[in-house]
C-alpha positions in Angstrom: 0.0 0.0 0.0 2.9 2.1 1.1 4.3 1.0 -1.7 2.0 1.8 -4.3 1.2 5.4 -3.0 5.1 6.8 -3.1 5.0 5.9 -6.6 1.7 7.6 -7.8 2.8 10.7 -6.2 6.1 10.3 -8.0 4.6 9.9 -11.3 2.5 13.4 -10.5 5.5 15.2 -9.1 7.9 13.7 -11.4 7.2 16.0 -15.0 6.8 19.5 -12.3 9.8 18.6 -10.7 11.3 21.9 -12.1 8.5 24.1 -10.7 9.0 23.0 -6.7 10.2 25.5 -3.9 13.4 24.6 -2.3 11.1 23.0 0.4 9.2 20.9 -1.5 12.9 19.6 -3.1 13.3 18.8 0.5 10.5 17.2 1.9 10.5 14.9 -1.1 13.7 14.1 -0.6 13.8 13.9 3.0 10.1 11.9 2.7 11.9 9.0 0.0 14.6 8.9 2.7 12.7 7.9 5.8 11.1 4.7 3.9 14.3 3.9 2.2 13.1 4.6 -1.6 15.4 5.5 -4.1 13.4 4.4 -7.4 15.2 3.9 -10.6 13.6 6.1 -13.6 15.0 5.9 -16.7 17.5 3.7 -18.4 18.4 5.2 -21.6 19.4 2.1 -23.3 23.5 2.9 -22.6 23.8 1.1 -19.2 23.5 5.0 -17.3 20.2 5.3 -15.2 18.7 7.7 -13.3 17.5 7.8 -9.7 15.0 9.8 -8.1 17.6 11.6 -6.3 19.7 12.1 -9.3 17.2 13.9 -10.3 16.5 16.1 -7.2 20.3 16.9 -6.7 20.0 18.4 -10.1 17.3 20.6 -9.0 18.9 21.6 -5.5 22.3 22.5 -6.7 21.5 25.9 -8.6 19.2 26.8 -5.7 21.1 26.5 -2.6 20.8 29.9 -1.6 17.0 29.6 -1.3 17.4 26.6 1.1 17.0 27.6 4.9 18.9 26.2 7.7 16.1 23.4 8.1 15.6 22.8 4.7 19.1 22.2 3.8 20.1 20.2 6.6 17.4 17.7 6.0 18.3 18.1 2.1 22.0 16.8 2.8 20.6 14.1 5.7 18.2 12.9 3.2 21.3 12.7 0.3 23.4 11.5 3.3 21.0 7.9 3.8 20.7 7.0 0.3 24.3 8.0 -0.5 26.1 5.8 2.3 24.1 3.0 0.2 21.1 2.6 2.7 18.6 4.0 0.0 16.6 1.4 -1.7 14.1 0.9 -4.5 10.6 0.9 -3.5 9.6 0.8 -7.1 7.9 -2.7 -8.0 8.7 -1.7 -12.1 12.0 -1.4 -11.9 15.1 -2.4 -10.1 17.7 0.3 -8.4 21.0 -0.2 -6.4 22.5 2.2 -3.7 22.8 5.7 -5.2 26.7 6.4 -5.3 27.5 9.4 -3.1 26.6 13.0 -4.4 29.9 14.8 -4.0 29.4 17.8 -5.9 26.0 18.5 -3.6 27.8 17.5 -0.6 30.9 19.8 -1.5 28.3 22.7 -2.2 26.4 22.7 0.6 29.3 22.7 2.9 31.1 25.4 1.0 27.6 27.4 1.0 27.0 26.5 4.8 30.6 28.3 5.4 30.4 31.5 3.5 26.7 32.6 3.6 26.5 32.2 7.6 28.7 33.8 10.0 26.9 32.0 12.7 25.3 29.2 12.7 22.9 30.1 15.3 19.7 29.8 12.9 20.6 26.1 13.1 19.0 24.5 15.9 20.8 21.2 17.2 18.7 18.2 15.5 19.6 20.3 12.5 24.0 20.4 13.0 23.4 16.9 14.0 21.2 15.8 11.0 24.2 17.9 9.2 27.4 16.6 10.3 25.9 12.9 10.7 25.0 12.8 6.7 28.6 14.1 5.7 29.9 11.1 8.4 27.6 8.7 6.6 28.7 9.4 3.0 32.3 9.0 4.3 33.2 13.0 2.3 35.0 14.8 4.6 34.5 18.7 4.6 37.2 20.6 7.5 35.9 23.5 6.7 32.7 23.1 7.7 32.9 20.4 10.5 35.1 23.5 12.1 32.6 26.0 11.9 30.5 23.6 13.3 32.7 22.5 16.2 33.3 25.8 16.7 29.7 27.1 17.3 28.6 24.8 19.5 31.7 25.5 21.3 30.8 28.8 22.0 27.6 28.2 23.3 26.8 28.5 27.0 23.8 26.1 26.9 23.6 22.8 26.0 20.5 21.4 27.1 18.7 21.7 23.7 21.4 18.8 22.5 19.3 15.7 22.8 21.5 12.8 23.9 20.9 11.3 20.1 22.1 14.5 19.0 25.3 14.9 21.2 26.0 11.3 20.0 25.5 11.8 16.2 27.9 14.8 16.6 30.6 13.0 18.3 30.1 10.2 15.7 30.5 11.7 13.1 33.5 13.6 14.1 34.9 10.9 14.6 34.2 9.0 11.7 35.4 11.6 9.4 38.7 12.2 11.7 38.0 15.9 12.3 39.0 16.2 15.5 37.7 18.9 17.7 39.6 18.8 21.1 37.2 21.7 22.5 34.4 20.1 21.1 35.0 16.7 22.6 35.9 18.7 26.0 33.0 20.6 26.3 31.1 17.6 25.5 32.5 15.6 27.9 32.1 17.7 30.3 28.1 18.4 29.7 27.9 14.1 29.4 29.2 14.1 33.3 27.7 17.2 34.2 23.9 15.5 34.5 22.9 13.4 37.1 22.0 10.4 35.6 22.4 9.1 31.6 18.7 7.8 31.8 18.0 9.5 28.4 20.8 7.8 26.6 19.7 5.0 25.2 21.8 2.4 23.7 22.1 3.5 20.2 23.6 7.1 22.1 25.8 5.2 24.3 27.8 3.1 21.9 28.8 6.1 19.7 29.6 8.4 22.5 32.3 5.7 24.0 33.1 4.9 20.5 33.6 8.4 19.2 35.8 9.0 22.3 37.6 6.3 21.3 38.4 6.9 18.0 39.9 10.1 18.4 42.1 8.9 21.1 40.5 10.4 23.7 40.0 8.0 26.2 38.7 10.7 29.1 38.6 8.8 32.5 35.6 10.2 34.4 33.4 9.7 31.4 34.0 6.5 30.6 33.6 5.8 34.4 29.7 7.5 34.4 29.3 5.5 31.6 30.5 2.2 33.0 28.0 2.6 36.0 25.3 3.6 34.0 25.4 0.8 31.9 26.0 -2.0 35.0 23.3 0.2 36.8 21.1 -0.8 34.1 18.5 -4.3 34.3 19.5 -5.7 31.1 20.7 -5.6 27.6 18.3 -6.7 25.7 18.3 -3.1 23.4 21.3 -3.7 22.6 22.2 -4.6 19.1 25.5 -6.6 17.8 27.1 -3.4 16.6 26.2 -1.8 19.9 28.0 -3.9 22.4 30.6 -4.6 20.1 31.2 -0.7 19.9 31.1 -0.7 23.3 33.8 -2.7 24.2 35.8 -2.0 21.6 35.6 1.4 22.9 36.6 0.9 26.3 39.4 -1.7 25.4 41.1 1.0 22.8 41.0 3.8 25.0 42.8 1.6 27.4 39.9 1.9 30.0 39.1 -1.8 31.3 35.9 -2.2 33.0 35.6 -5.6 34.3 32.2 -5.0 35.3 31.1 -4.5 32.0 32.8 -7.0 30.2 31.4 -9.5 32.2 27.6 -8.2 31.7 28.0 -8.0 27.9 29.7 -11.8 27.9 27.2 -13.0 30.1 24.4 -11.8 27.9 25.7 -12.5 24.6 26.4 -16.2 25.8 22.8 -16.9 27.4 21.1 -15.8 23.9 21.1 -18.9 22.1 21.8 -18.6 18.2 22.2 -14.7 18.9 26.0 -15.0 17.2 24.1 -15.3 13.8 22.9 -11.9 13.8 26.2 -9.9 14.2 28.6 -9.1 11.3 32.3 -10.8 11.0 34.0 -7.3 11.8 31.8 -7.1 15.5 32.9 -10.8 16.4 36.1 -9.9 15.9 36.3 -6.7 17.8 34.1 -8.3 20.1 37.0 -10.9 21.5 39.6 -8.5 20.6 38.3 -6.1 23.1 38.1 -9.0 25.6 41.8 -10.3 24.7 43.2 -6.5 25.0 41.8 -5.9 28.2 42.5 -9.5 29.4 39.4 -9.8 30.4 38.4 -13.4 29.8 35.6 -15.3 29.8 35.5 -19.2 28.8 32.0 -19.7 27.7 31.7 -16.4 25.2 35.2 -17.3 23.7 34.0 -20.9 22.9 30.6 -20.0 21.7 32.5 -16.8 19.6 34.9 -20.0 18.8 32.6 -22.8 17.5 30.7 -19.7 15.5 33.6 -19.2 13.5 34.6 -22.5 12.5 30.6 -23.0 11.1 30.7 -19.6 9.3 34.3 -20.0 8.0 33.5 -23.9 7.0 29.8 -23.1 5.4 31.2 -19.9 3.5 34.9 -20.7 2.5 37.5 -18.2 2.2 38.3 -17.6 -0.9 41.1 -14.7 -2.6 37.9 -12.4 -2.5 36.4 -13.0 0.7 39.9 -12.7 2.2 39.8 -8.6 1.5 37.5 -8.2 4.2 35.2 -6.8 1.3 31.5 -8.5 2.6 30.5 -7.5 6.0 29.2 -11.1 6.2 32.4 -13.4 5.7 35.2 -13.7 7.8 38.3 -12.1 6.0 42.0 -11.8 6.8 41.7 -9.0 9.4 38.6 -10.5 11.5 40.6 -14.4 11.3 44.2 -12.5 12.4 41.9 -10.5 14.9 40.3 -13.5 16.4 43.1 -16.4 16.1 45.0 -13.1 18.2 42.3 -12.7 20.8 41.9 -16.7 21.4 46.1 -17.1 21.9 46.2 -14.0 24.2 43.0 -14.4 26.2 45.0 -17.9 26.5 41.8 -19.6 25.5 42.0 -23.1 24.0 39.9 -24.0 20.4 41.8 -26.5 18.5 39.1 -27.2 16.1 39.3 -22.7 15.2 42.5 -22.2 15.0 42.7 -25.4 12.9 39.9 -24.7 10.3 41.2 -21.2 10.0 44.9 -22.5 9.0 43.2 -24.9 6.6 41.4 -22.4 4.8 44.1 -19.8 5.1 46.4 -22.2 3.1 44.6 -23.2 0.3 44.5 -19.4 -0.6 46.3 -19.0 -4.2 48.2 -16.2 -1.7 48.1 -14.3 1.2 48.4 -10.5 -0.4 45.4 -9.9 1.2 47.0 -9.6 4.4 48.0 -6.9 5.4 51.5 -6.6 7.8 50.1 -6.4 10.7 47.3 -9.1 10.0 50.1 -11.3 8.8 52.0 -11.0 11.7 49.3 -11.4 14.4 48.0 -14.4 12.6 51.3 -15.8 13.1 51.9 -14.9 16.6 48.8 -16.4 17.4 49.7 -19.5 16.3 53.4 -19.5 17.9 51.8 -17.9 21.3 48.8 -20.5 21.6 51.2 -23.6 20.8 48.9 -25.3 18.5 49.7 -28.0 16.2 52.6 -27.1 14.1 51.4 -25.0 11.1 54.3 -25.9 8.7 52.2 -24.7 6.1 51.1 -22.1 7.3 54.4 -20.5 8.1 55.9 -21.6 4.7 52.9 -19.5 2.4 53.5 -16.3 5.0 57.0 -16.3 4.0 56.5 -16.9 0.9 54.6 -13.9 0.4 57.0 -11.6 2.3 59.5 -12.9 -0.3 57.5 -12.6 -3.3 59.4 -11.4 -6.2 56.5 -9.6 -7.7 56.7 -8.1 -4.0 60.1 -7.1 -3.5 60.0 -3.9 -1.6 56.9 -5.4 0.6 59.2 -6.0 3.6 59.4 -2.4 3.5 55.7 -2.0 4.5 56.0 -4.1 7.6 56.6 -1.9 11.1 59.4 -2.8 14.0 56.5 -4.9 15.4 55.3 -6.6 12.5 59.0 -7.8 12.0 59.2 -8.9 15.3 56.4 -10.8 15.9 57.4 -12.8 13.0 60.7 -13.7 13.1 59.8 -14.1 16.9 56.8 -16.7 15.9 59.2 -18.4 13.8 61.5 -19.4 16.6 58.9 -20.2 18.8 57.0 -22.3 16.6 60.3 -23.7 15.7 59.8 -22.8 12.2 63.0 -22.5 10.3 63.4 -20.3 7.0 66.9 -19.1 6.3 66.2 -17.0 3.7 63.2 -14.6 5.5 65.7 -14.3 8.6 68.4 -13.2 6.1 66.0 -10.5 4.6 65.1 -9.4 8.4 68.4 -8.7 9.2 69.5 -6.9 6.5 66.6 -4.8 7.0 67.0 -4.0 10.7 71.5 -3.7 10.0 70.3 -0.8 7.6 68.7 1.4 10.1 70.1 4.2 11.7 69.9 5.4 15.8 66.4 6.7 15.0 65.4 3.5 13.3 66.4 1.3 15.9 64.5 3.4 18.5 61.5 2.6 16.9 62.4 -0.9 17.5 62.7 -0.2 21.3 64.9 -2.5 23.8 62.4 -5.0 24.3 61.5 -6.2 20.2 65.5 -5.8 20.2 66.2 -8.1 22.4 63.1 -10.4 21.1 64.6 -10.2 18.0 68.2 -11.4 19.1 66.3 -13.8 21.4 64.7 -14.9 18.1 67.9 -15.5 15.8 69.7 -17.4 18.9 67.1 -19.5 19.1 66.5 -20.6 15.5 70.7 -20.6 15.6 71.2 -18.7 12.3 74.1 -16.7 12.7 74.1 -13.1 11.3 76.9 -11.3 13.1 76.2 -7.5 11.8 72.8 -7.9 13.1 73.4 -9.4 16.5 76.7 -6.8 17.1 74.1 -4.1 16.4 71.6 -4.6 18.2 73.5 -5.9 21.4 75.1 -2.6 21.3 72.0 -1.0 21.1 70.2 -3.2 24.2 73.5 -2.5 26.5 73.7 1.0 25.6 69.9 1.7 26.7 70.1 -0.4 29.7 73.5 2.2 30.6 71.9 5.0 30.3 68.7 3.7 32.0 70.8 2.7 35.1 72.5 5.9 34.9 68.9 8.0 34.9 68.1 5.4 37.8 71.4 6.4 39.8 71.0 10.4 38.9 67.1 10.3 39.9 68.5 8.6 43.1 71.0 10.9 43.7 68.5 14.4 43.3 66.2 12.1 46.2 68.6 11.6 48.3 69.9 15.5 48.3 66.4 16.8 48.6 65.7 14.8 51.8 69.2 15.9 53.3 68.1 19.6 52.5 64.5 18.9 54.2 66.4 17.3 57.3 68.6 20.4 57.3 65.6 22.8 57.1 63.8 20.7 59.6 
């Protein structure tokens, strides 16, 4: 019925489309978005079609200037759900895929938005967050504008008009487009602990506050605290989607703020809901345990029901060369396997049967380009750390493609960790390849004093520790980098001593004075 009635207005509006006022552009567009329609025209025989919004962004972009502050931000929020790909045809005539994303609109609107206003204070909130949140969603960036934004709301002395779902949507999607706003995320902050209770933040506004704080790096103690009690204050979980309580932890195990507590409420609901596992995406299992593993928080019976998932969606599905890129939110590729293999061996939690399945399909992959340095070098420090069955195989295809021909300068791209969790998962695994230790060395012998500080003491020495232990001898390398290790450990004793020696003065001069 719904249905039927979008498109007989469409076929009315369609032939006057020229003739609207910038509102009616708006509410049509902002009507199609709400119910997730984004019909299909015209084909013109040559493979091009046009959407419904096509069609409207034509109209809108010569008439920007006639747009108010309402108008246009639910003009760009409207381009903003169809755009990210969340549109859809609600035409039974003919099909439609996800509009692309409507740069030159989106680049307008923010350039207009800049120069016409010098304030923005004929935007009310729901409208900067409707604003911001549309740009976040179509993943195009626009500093200019996100300032101006950040800026005003700043500057305001009251923020009680910001709806949680508002101050969320703002955070988010400052975040998401990395345009960070320290005063912004300050002033937040402080408003967040400023109320009494976080009643009026519902699930969806608490996973992308914690995440948004997160994401820039921010990790802000006394938030994340409020937060933590609110949500073990708090009967249940049940609103809580995947993505949610994925976010969640994620977010408290990246800005290095363990709540035990919490952990254990999420695990404990997420392993009670029988079949639940089903409903969450490949990239929210993985940053599910991950979260877990980095905050060593354990807990046996979500890691073997996150386990024995796994192994039936990797065996049902595959992995093939193009699920491997990570590409379909719905298969495992190589960053959710290296993720989770990663959280099983340092949550020191035993699955034969995963860690087993996910060698076997990893192997029969024509290669492992897919995998990115740090991917690779998890996966195999998983392995070595966990002391599964020898992965001969395993081991023999990673090297291989760090040694690729066609790859030659792909060493390059792996970091002072990625190098040493491999050459360090090697020896423990008791893996022996001549020919990628060779390679390692003469990478690390080339680097200067700052090189080797990226390094650090500790990979240093696990790196020597490495070598000694799979007893191939490469004497540059283990002269350099023993000269390194002593000469930090000097000058940390001597830092020791001097720090020792201003103590000891200052509490002679305070017994003198006394």
């Amino acid at each position: 019925r719904k249905e039927y009635i979008f498109n007989s207005i469409l076929d009315v509006a369609l032939p006057m489309l020229s003739e609207f006022e910038a509102h009616d552009l708006s509410n049509l567009a902002y009507a199609n978005a709400i119910v997730n329609s984004n019909p299909t025209l015209e084909d013109g025989g040559d493979g091009n079609t046009t959407t419904l919004f096509d069609r409207i962004a034509e109209e809108s972009l010569p008439r920007l200037g006639e747009f108010d502050p309402q108008r246009l931000s639910n003009l760009i929020w409207s381009f903003g759900m169809v755009g990210s790909g969340s549109g859809s045809s609600s035409s039974s005539s003919s099909s439609s895929s996800p509009s692309p994303p409507y740069p030159e609109l989106f680049r307008n609107v923010g350039d207009a938005i800049v120069s016409s206003y010098d304030t923005l204070d004929e935007f009310i909130p729901q409208n900067l967050s409707n604003l911001v949140l549309s740009y976040a969603k179509s993943g195009m960036p626009h500093p200019a504008l996100f300032r101006k934004v950040g800026d005003h709301i700043v500057s305001l002395e009251d923020h009680r008009e910001f709806y949680p779902m508002a101050i969320a949507n703002v955070l988010y999607s400052f975040a998401k487009v990395g345009a960070y706003h320290p005063p912004l995320f300050e002033r937040m902050a402080e408003h967040i602990f400023e109320q009494k209770k976080l009643s009026q933040y519902n699930h969806e506004s608490i996973s992308k506050v914690v995440w948004a704080y997160a994401a820039v790096g921010e990790p802000h103690p006394m938030l994340y605290r409020k937060i933590a009690a609110h949500l073990n204050a708090i009967p249940n979980m049940y609103k809580f989607t995947p993505r949610n309580l994925s976010d969640v932890v994620w977010a408290f195990a990246e800005a290095g703020q363990p709540k035990p507590k919490v952990f254990r409420k999420v695990a404990d609901h997420i392993a009670r809901r029988v079949g639940w596992l089903r409903e969450f995406k490949a990239r929210e299992v993985s940053n599910l345990v991950w979260a877990f593993a980095k905050c060593e928080e354990s807990h046996s019976k979500l890691f073997e029901k996150v386990g024995n998932h796994v192994v039936a969606a990797v065996a049902a599905a595959g992995l093939d060369d193009d699920d491997a890129d990570g590409s379909s939110s719905e298969s495992f590729g190589a960053k959710e396997l290296s993720d989770v293999v990663w959280a099983f061996a340092k949550a020191e939690e035993s699955h034969p049967r995963l860690f087993e399945e996910v060698a076997g399909r990893i192997v029969a992959l024509d290669d492992l380009r897919s995998f990115e340095p740090a991917e690779l070098s998890n996966l195999l420090w998983a392995y070595a750390w966990a002391e599964e069955l020898p992965r001969p195989r395993l081991f023999e295809k990673a090297a291989n493609r760090m040694l690729a021909a066609e790859l030659e300068d792909d060493l390059n791209s792996f970091g002072p960790q990625d190098l040493t969790n491999v050459v360090w998962a090697f020896a423990r695994a008791g893996e022996s390849h001549p020919r990628l230790f060779e390679r390692v060395a003469d990478r690390v012998v080339e680097l200067g004093e700052d090189g080797l500080h990226a390094f650090g003491t500790h990979n240093c020495s696990q790196i020597l520790w490495a070598f000694e232990s799979s007893e191939f001898v490469h004497a540059r390398l283990t002269e350099k980098l023993a000269a390194y290790v002593d000469e930090q450990m000097m000058d940390a004793e001597t830092s020791e001593e001097e720090s020792r020696d201003v103590s000891e003065n200052s509490n002679s001069l305070s017994a003198q004075s006394g």
